[in-house]
C-alpha positions as CSV (number, residue, x, y, z in Angstrom):
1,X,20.4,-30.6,-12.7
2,X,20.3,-31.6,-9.4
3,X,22.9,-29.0,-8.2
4,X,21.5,-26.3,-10.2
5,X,17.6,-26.8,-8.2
6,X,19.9,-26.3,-4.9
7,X,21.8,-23.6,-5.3
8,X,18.5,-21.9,-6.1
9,X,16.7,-22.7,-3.6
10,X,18.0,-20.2,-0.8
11,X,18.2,-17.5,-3.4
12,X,14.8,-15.4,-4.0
13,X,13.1,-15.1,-7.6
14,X,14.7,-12.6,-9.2
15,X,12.5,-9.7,-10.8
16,X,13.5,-7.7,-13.8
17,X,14.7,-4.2,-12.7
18,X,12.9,-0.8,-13.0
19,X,13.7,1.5,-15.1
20,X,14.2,5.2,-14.5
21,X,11.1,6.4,-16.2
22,X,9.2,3.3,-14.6
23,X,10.3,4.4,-10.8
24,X,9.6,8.2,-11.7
25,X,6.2,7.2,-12.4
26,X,5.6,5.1,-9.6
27,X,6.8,7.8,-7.2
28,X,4.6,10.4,-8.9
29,X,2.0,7.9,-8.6
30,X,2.4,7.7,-4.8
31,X,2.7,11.4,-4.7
32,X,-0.7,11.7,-6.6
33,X,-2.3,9.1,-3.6
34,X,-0.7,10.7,-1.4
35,X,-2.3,14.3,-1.9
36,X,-5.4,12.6,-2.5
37,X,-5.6,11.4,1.0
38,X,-4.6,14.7,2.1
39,X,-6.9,16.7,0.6
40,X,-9.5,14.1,1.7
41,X,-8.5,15.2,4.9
42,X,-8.8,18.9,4.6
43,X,-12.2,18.3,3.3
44,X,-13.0,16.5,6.3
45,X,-12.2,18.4,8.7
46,X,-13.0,21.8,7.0
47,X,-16.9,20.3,6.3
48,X,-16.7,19.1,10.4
49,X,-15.7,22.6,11.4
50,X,-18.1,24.1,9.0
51,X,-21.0,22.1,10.4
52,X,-20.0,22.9,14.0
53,X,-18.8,26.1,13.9
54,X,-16.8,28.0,16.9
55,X,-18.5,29.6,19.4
56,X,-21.6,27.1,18.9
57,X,-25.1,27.8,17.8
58,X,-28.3,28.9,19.6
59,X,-29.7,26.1,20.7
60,X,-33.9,28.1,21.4
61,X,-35.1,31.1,20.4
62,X,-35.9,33.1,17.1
63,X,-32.0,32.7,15.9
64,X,-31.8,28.9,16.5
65,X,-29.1,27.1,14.5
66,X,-27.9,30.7,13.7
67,X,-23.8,31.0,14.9
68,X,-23.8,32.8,18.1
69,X,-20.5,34.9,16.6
70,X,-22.4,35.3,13.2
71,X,-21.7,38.8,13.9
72,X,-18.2,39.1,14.7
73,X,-15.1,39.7,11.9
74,X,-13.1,36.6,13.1
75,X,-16.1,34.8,12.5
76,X,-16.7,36.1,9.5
77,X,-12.6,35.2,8.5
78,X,-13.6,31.7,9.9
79,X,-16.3,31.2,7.3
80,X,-14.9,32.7,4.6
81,X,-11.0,30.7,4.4
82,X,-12.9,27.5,5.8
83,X,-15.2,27.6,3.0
84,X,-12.3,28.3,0.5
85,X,-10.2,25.3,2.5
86,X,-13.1,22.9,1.8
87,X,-13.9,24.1,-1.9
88,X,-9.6,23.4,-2.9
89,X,-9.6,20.2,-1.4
90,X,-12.6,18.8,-2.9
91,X,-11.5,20.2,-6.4
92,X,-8.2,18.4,-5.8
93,X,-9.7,15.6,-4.8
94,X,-12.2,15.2,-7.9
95,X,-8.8,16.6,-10.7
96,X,-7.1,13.7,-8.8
97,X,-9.3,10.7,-9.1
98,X,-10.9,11.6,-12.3
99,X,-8.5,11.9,-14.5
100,X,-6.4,9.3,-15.3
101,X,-2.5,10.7,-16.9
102,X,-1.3,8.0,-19.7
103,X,2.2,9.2,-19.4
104,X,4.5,10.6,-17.0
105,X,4.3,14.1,-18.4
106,X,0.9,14.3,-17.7
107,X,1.1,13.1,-14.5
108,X,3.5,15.3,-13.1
109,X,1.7,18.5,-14.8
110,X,-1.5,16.8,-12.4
111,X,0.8,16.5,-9.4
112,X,2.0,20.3,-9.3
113,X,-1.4,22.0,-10.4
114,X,-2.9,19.6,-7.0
115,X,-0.1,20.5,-5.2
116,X,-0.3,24.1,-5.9
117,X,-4.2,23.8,-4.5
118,X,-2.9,21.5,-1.8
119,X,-0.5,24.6,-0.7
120,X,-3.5,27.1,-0.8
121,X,-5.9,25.2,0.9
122,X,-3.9,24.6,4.0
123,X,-3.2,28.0,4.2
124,X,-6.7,28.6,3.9
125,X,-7.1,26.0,6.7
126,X,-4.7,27.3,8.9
127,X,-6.3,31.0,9.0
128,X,-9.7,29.4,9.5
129,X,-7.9,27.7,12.3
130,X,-6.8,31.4,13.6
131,X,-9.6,32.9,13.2
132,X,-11.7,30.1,15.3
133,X,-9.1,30.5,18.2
134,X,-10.1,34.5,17.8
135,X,-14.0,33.5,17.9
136,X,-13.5,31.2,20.7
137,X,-11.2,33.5,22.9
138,X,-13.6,35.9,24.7
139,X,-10.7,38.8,25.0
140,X,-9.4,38.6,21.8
141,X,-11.1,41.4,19.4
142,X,-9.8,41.0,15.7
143,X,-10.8,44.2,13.7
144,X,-9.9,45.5,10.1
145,X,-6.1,45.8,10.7
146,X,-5.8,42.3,12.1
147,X,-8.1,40.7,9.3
148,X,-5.8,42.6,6.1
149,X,-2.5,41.6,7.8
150,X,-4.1,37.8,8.1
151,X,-5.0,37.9,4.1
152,X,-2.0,39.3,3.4
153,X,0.1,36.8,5.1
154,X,-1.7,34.1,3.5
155,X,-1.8,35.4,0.0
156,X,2.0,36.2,0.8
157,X,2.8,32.4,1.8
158,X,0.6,31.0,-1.2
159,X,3.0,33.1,-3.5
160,X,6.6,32.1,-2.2
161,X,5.3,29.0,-2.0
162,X,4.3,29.0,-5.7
163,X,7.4,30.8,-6.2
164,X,9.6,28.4,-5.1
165,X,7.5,25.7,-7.5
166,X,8.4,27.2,-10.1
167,X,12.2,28.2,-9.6
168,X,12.3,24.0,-9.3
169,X,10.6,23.2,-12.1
170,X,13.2,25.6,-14.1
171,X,15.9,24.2,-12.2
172,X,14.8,20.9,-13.4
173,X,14.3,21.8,-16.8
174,X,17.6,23.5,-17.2
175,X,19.3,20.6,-15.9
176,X,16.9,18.2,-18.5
177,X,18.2,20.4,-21.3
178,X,22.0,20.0,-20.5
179,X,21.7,16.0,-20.5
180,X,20.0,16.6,-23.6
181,X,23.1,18.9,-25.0
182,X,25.4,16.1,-23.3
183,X,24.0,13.3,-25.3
184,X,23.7,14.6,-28.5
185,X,27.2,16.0,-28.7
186,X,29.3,14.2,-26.4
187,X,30.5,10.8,-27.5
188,X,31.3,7.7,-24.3
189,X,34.1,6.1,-24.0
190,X,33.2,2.9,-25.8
191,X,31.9,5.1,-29.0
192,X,33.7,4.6,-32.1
């Protein structure tokens, strides 16, 4: 008895191991904080930017609190794809904390829809972001032209970057239904 309580004294507890399923659904559960905070993020600083907006406001006269660039197209970018920025992330945000997946199926189903929003509203961010260095650069003019080719690059990244989602996800479930075949008509080497 006496030899057994000191040879495990050094030694740690040991804890039962994970199983696959239970480690996939910790690591989507990570991933599903994880956008959370990001998106919290993107809220906060697309509401800052929103509330302080570039170029400044008037500060006297009959347009005070009006944006001094009100008028201008990269202003008018600004607002539009900061807006859309902070409207993503605090749908993802609100999808992510209130509802609560009971299996792993769900929750990966949660964790691609937010992450697909996630995707979008950075790009939204990002041309917000472009659009406010436009505002605040006095000899940069932006006009129709530059404003299409900014949409369509955007729209453009949103889709290969849904795009390439999706060719994983059928990667993934190709490779799900060949373990599947494998089990079911292969026989191991200790079968009988």
């Amino acid at each position: 008895m006496a030899s057994q309580i000191c040879s495990n004294r050094g030694s740690p507890p040991r804890q039962p191991q994970q199983t696959d399923d239970e480690k996939y659904r910790e690591a989507l559960t990570n991933t599903k904080d994880n956008m959370t905070l990001v998106a919290t993020l993107i809220a906060t600083f697309t509401y800052s930017s929103g509330i302080n907006p570039p170029g400044g406001l008037y500060q006297e006269g009959p347009l005070i609190g009006t944006p001094v660039a009100a008028r201008r197209t990269a202003f008018k970018v600004f607002t539009l794809c900061n807006n859309l920025a902070l409207f993503l992330a605090l749908v993802i945000v609100l999808y992510l904390v209130s509802i609560i997946p009971t299996n792993h199926k769900v929750l990966h189903k949660q964790v691609v829809f937010a992450y697909c929003f996630k995707l979008a509203a950075i790009l939204f961010m990002a041309t917000a972001y472009g659009a406010a260095f436009v505002v605040t650069m006095k000899w940069v003019h932006i006009g129709g032209f530059e404003v299409y080719l900014l949409i369509v690059c955007g729209v453009t990244g949103l889709g290969a970057a849904c795009h390439r989602i999706w060719l994983y996800r059928e990667k993934r479930r190709d490779t799900l239904k060949q373990k599947d075949g494998n089990l079911g008509g292969e026989q191991g080497p200790h079968s009988c």
